[in-house]
C-alpha positions in Angstrom: 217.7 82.6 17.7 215.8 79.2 17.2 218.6 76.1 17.5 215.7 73.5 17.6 217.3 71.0 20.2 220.9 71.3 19.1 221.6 73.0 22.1 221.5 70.2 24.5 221.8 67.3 21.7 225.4 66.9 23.5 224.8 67.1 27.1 222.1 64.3 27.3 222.5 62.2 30.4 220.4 60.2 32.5 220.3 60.1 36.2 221.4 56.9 38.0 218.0 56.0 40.1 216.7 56.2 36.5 219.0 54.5 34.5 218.0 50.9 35.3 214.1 51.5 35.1 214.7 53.1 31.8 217.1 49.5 30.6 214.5 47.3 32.0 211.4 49.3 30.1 213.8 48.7 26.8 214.4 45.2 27.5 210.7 44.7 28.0 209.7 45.9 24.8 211.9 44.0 23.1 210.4 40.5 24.6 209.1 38.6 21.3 205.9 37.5 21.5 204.7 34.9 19.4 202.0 34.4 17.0 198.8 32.9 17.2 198.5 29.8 15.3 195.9 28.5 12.9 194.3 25.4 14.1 195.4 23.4 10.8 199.1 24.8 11.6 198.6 23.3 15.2 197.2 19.6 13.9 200.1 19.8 11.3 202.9 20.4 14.5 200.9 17.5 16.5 201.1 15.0 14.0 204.5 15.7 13.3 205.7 15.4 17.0 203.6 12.3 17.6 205.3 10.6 14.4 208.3 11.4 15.7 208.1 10.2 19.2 206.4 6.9 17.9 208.9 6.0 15.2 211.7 7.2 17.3 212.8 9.5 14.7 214.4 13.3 14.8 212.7 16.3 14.8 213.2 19.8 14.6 211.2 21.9 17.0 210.9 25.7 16.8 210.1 27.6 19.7 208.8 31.1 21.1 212.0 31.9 23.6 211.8 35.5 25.1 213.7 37.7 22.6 212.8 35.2 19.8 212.2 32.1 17.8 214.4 29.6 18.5 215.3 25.6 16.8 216.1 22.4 18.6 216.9 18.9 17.1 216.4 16.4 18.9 214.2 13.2 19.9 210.8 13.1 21.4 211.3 11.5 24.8 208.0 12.3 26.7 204.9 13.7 25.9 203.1 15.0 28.6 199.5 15.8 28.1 198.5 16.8 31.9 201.3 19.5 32.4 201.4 20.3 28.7 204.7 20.1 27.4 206.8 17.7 25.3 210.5 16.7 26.5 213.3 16.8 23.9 216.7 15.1 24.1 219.6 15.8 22.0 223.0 13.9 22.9 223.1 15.0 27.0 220.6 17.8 26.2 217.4 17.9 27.0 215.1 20.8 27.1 211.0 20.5 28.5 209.1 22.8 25.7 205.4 24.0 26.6 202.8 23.5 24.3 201.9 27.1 23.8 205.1 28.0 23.1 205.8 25.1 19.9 205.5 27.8 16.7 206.5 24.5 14.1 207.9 20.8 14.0 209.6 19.5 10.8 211.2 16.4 10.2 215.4 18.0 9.9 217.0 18.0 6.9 219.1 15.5 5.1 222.4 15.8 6.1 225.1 15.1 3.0 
């Protein structure tokens, strides 16, 4: 008599020493990781972010965060070459963004 796996397809359950190894392997995989850019991409998210902390002007910044890409609006306030990250303030907000991790930088929209 051949059941295939129907036999134990309702008693599946995982051991408790296991279970947290087995959440953290998922969780892992999950991580997002983000895309290499193309150099003209990078130059284009440079100018954009130096315009904006120069003219003092809004910008919308998209980001590699670890289960995705993620948007802030803000202004520039620092630019920090050495350490390699920009500084972006938004009301009380501010967030330090590594380089590496800047996927786009767009000027925001026009509100109506």
């Amino acid at each position: 008599m051949d059941r295939g796996n129907k036999l134990w397809e309702g008693h599946r359950m995982i051991l408790p020493e296991y279970e947290e190894g087995l959440w953290l392997e998922r969780k892992r995989k999950s991580v997002y990781r983000p895309p290499d850019l193309h150099p003209d991409v990078l130059e284009n998210i440079e100018r954009q972010i130096q315009h904006s902390y120069m003219d003092e002007t809004p910008i919308v910044i998209t980001y590699a965060d670890t289960y995705g890409p993620r948007k802030i609006c803000g202004y520039v306030m620092k630019i920090n070459s050495t350490e390699q990250f920009i500084l972006i303030q938004n009301g009380e907000r501010q967030k330090r963004i590594p380089f590496a991790l800047i996927l786009d930088a767009e000027e925001p929209p026009e509100a109506e």
